[in-house]
C-alpha positions in Angstrom: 1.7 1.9 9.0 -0.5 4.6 10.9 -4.1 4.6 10.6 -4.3 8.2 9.5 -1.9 10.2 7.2 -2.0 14.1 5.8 -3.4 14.7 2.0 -0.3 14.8 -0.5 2.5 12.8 -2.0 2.7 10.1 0.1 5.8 7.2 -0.4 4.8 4.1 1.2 8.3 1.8 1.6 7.4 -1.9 1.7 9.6 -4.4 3.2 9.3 -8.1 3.4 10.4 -9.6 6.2 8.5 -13.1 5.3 9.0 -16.2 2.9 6.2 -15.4 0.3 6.2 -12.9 -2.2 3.8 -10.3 -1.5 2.6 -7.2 -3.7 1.1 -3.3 -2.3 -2.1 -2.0 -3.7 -3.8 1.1 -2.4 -7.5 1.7 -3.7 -9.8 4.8 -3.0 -10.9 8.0 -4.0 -9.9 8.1 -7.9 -7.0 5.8 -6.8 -5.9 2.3 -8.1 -2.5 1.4 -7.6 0.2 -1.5 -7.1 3.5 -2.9 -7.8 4.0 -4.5 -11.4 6.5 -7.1 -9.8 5.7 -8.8 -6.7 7.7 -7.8 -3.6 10.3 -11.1 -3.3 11.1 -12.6 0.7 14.3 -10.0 2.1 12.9 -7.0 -0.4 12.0 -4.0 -0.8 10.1 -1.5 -2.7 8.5 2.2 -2.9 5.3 3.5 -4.1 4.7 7.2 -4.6 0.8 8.1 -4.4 -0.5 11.5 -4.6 -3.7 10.9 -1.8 -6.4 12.9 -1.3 -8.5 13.1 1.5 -10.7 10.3 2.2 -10.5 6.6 2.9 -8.7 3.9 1.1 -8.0 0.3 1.4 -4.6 -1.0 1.6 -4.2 -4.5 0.5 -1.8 -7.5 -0.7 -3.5 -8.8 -3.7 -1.8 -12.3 -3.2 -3.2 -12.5 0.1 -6.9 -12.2 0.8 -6.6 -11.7 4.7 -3.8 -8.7 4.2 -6.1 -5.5 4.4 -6.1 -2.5 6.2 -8.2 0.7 6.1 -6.1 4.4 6.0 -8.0 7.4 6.6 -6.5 10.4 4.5 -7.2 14.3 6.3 
């Protein structure tokens, strides 16, 4: 995933590659959003989020250590 991205809908696809279920959350700027179901080992899912400009935090709520920052211009 880049660091940066343009304002507007914006579909994140997340793939596990791994063993452990994993889940998607993106928080900032008015938003708050993950996956109802975890994402299961071979999955997939997408998330559609309308983003804003500004900065948000992209995280796996099941794992602590699974964080990144995107800046949205």
């Amino acid at each position: 995933m880049p660091a940066k991205l343009e304002a507007g809908k914006t579909a994140f696809v997340v793939k596990n590659a791994g063993k452990e279920k994993h889940n998607f959350r993106v928080q900032g700027d008015g938003v708050d959003e993950k996956f109802l179901l975890d994402v299961k080992p071979d999955d997939s899912k997408v998330m559609h989020v309308n983003l804003k400009p500004g900065t948000y935090q992209i995280t796996c709520p099941n794992h602590e250590d699974m964080k990144r920052t995107l800046t949205v211009e």
